[in-house]
N, C-alpha and C positions, 0 to 999 in steps of 0.2 A: 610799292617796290622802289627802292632807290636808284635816283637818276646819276645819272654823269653830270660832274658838277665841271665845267671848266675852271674855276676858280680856286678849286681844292683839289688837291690829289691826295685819293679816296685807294686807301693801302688797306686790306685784309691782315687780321692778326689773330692765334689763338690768345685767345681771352687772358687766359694765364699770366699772359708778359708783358699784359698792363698791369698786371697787380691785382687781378681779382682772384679772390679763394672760391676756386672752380676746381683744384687739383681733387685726385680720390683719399689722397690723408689731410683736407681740408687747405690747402696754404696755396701758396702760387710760385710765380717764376719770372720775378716781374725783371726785366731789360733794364738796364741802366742808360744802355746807348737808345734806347726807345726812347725812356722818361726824355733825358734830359735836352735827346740832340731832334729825333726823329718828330716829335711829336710838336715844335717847333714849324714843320713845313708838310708833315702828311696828315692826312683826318683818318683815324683810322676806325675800320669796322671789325670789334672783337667776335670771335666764335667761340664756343667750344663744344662741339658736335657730342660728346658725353653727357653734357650739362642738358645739353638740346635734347635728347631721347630721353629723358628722366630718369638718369642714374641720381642725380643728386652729389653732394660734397658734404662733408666725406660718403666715403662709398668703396667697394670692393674692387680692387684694382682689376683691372681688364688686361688678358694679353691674346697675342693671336694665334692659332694654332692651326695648322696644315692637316687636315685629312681629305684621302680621294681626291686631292688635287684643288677644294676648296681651302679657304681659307676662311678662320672661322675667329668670332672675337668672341671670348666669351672669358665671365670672371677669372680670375687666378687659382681658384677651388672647383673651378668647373660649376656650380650654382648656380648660373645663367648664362644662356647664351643670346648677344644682342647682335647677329649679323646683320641681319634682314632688317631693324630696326635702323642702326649706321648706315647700311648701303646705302638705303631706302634716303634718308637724309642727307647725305654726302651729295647724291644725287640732284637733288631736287633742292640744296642751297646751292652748291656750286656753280648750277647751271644760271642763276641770279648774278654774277659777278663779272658782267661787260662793263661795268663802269669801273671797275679798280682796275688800280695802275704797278698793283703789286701785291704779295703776299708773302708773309713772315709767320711760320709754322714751329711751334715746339719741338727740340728737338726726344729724338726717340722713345716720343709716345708713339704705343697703336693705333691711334686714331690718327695723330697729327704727325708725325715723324716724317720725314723728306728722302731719310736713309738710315740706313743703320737700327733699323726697328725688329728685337729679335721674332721673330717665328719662328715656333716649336713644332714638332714633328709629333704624334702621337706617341712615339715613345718618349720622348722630353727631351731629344736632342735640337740643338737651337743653329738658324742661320737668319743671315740680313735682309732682311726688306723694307717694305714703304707701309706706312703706315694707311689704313683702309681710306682714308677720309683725306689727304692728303696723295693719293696714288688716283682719286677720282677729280679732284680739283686740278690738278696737274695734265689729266689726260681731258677735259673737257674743256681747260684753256692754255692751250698751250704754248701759246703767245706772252700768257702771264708771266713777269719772273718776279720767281718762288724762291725762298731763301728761308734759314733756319734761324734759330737765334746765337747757339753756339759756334758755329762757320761764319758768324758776322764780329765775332771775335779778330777773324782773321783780317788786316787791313788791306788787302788785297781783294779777298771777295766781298767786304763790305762794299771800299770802291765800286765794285762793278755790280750788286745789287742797285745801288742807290742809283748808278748813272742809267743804268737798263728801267731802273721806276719813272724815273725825269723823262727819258726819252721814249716811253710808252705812252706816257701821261701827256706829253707832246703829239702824240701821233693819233690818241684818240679826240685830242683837240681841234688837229685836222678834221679826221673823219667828222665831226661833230657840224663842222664847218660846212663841208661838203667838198667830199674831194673831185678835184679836176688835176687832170694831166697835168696841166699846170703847176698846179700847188703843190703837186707828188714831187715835179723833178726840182721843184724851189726846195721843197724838205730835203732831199737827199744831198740838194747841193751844202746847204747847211751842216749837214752830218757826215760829210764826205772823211775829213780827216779826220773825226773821230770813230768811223767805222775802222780807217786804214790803220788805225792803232791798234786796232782790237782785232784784225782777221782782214791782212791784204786782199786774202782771195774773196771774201766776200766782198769788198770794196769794188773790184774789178767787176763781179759777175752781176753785182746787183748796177752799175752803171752800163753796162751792156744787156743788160734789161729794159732798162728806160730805153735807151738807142735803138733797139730793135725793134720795139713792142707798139709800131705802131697802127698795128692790126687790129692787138690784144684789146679782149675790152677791158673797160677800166676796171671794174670791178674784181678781174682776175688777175690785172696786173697792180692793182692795189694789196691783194691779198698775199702773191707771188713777194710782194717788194717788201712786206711788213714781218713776211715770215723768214725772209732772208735777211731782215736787218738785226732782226728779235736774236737769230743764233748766232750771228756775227756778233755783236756785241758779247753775249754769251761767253765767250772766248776771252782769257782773261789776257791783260796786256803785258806784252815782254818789255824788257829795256831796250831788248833791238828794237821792237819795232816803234816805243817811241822815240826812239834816237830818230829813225826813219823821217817820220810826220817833223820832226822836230829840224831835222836839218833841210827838209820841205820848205817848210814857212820863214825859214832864215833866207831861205832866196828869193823871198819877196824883199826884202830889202838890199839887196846885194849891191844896188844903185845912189842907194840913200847910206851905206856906213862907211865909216873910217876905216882903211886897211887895218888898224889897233881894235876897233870894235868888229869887226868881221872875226878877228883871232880872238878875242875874249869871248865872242859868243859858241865859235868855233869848241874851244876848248870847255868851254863850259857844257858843251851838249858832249863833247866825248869823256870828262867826266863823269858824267850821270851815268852814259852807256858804261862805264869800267866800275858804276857800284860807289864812285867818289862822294856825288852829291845828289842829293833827292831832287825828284822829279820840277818840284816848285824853283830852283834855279836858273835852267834856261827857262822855263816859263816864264819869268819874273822879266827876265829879259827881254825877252821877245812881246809880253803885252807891253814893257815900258816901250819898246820902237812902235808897236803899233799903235802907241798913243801919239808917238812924236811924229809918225809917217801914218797919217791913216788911210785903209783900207778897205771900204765897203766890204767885199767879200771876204776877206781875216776876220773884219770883227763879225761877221753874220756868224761865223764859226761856231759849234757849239763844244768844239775839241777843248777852247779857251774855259770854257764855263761849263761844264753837264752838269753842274748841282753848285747850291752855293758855295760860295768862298769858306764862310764861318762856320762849316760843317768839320773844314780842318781835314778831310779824308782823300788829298793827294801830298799830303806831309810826311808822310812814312811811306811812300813809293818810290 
């Protein structure tokens, strides 16, 4: 069984979107943002749970179909039915995956689809769901963040798949480590304003966690802090609120600038917020002061950094 590597983060993918001919009309669906950018910083572990029950490539497409309240996957011609075979598997790989730090699933396959996966009604009428193998991966880690490959089109939810992988990958690191109370309220301090970007109110409630909890045993308040940080992040980030974090951290310098640079960066953060200029503007600013005023806890930040630079995916925010 595959361990947790701290040196690699070990990202779940259908097979497909590496480029392997696993599809049922023999070809694949291979990711160009995988090839060229992702595969650079994640190890990734292909599936493809069809391939896996021995359908075989090529092979008789599968779709899923609703009777009595089951849900049932079975060929396109109705010719076989592989429910119990898929479950059965879905099951018993998914439950394998505490060491990844993400998952990238085909979009609207039956087996792997995340949404928008049709099911048919016995009489043939069609509505959306999750695909069988994908709806079991999802509810057995749900901690994990799941992402499609079409919806990573979007530069918006790419961003926040990628920084939710980093900062899981991060957090089993910890755990790996061995957590103490300690090293929990150091992580969160770390992530503080990058949570506030992404979900104020989880911001607030998960640091009034730490402040109270010191009752709670670790163990529950390690699980309590991991699964409020997991949804928080989750939450995609507005322009308000990184205006918010952004005219935060300008007041660490408020002592060190020039009434002229106070207003250029001013202006430059209330640009961004009115849509003027991308996100990397006042950032650019604000790490160049933190270079010339440093700051222990700015740079611990992970707000500045959640995934590399040369990934290019806070350029179109």
């Amino acid at each position: 069984m595959t361990q947790f590597d701290t040196q690699q983060i070990q990202v779940g993918i259908s097979s497909c979107l590496l480029g392997q001919q696993v599809r049922f009309d023999g070809g694949h669906k291979r990711s160009e943002f995988v090839e060229k950018e992702l595969t650079r910083y994640f190890s990734f572990t292909p599936v493809c749970p069809e391939m896996a029950i021995g359908l075989g490539s090529p092979r008789k497409a599968i779709r899923l179909v609703k009777r009595d309240d089951i849900i049932h996957v079975e060929a396109s011609d109705g010719s076989f039915d592989v429910t119990e075979q898929l479950t059965a598997f879905s099951h018993q790989k998914t439950a394998e995956f505490d060491y990844l730090a993400g998952y990238i699933l085909c979009a609207k396959s039956p087996s792997c689809g995340m949404e928008r996966v049709r099911i048919y009604s016995s009489q043939g009428s069609a509505k959306e769901g999750t695909g069988v193998y994908a709806r079991i991966l999802m509810e057995q880690n749900p901690l994990l963040p799941v992402e499609e490959d079409g919806r990573l089109c979007d530069p918006v939810l790419r961003e926040n798949f990628v920084t939710r992988v980093f900062a899981y990958h991060d957090w089993l690191t910890l755990q790996h480590s061995g957590i103490t109370r300690g090293k929990l309220i150091a992580f969160h301090s770390r992530y503080k304003y990058l949570l506030f970007a992404h979900q104020p109110a989880a911001y607030k409630s998960l640091g009034k966690l730490l402040g109270d909890a010191i009752d709670l045993p670790l163990e529950t308040l390690a699980a309590r802090y991991i699964s409020g940080l997991m949804q928080g992040l989750q939450q995609r980030v507005s322009r308000k609120n990184h205006s918010n974090v952004l005219q935060h951290l300008q007041g660490y310098f408020k002592k060190h600038l020039s009434p002229a640079q106070k207003a250029e960066l001013q202006t430059t953060i209330d640009k961004y917020r009115r849509g003027l200029l991308p996100l990397m503007s006042p950032m650019t600013l604000l790490q160049h002061y933190l270079r010339e005023y440093p700051n222990p806890y700015l740079a611990s930040q992970v707000y500045f950094n959640p995934h590399p630079e040369d990934l290019a995916l806070r350029y179109s925010l």
